[in-house]
C-alpha positions in Angstrom: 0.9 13.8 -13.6 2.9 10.4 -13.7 0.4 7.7 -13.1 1.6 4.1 -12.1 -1.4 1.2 -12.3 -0.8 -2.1 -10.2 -2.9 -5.6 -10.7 -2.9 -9.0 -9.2 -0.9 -8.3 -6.1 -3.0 -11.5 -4.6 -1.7 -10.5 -1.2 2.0 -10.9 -2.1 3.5 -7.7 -0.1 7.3 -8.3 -1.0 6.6 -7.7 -4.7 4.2 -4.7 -3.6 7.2 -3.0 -1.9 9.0 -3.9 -4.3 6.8 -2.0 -6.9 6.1 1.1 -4.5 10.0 1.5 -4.3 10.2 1.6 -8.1 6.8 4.0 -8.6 8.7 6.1 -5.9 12.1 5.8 -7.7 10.6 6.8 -11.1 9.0 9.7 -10.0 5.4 8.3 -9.4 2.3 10.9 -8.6 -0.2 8.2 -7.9 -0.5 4.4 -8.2 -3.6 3.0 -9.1 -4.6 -0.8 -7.7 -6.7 -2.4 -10.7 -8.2 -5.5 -8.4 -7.3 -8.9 -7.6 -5.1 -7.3 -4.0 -6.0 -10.1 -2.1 -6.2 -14.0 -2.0 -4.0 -16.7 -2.6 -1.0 -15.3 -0.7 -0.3 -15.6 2.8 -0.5 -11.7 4.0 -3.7 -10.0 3.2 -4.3 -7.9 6.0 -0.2 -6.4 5.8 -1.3 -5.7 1.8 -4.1 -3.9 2.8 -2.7 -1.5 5.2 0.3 -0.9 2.8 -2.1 0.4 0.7 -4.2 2.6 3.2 -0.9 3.9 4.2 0.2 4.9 0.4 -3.2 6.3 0.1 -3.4 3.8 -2.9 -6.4 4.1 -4.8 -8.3 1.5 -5.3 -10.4 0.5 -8.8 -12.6 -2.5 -9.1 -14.4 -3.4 -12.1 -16.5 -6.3 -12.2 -15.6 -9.1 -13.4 -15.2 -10.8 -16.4 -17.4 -13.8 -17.3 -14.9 -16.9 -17.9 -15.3 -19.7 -19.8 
């Protein structure tokens, strides 16, 4: 199984088609969303359903303490 792990999208959903094309392209099983999907950019709610409709898992860890 071909495994494909995404991070800090931050809402941006021309860079996460972008990245679905190429997961697709490359021969991708699943992709793997490691946090940090939304804020700062202007489309949250578009990111989110791209994912739902990729049945994109999701993985949240908590947090790291910063300094």
């Amino acid at each position: 199984m071909k495994l494909a792990f995404l991070g800090d999208i931050h809402s941006n959903i021309i860079s996460l088609r972008k990245a679905i094309k190429l997961c697709i392209s490359e021969g991708v099983d699943k992709i793997v969303s490691l946090g940090d999907t939304i804020g700062y950019g202007n489309e949250p709610n578009e990111v989110c359903r791209l994912l739902i409709d990729c049945k994109i898992c999701l993985l949240y860890t908590s947090p790291s303490p910063r300094d």
